[in-house]
Short mmCIF file of the C-alpha atoms (twelve columns), coordinates in Angstrom:
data_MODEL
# 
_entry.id   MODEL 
# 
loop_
_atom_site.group_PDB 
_atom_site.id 
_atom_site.type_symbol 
_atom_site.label_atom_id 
_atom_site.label_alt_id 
_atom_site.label_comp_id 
_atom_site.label_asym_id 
_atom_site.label_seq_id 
_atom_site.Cartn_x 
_atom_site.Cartn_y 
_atom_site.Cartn_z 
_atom_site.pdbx_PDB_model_num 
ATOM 1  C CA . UNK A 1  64.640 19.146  1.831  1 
ATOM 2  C CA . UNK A 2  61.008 19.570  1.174  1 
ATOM 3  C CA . UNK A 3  59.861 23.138  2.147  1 
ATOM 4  C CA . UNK A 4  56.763 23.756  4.841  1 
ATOM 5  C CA . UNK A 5  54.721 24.494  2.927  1 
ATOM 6  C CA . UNK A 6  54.582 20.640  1.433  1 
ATOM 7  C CA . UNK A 7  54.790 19.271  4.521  1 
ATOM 8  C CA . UNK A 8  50.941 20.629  5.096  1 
ATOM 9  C CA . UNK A 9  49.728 19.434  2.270  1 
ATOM 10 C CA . UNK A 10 51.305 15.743  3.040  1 
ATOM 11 C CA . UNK A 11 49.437 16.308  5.907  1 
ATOM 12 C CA . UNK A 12 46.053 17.303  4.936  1 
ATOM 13 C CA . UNK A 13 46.494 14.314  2.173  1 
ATOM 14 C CA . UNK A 14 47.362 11.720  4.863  1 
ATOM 15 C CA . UNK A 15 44.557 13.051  7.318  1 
ATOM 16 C CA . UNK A 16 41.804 12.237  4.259  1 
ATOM 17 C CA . UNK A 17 43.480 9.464   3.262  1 
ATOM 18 C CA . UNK A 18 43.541 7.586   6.777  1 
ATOM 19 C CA . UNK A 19 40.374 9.151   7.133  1 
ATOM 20 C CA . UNK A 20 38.805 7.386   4.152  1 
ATOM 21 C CA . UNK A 21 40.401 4.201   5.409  1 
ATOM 22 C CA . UNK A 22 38.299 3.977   8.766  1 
ATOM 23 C CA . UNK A 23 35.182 3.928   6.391  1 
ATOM 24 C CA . UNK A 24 36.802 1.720   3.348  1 
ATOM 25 C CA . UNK A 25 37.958 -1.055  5.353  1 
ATOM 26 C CA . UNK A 26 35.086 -1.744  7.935  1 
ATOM 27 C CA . UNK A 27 32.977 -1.857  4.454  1 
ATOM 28 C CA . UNK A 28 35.352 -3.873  2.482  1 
ATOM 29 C CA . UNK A 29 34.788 -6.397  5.082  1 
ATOM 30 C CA . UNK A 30 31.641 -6.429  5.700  1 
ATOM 31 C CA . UNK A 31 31.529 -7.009  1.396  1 
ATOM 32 C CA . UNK A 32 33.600 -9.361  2.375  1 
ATOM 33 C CA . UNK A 33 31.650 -11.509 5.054  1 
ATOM 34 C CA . UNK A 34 28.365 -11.655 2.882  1 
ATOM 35 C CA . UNK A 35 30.731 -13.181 0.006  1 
ATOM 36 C CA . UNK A 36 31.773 -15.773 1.799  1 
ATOM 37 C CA . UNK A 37 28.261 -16.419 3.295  1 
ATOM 38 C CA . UNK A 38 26.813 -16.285 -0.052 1 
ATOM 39 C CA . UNK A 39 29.802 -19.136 -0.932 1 
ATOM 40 C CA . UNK A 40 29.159 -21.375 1.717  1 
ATOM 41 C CA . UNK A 41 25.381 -21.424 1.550  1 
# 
């Protein structure tokens, strides 16, 4: 089994990783939505 020691750093790498998610995704759609404006013009 993995020891303590790299269950905290899974951890800490999750916590960034979820917590560069809730900036990534609102922007990937928002990249998104002016694409598909830009189309349909």
């Amino acid at each position: 089994m993995a020891s303590p020691h790299d269950i905290t750093k899974a951890t800490n790498t999750y916590d960034r990783f979820i917590g560069s998610l809730k900036w990534i995704v609102p922007l990937l759609a928002i990249i998104a939505l002016v694409v598909v404006i830009l189309i349909s013009e």
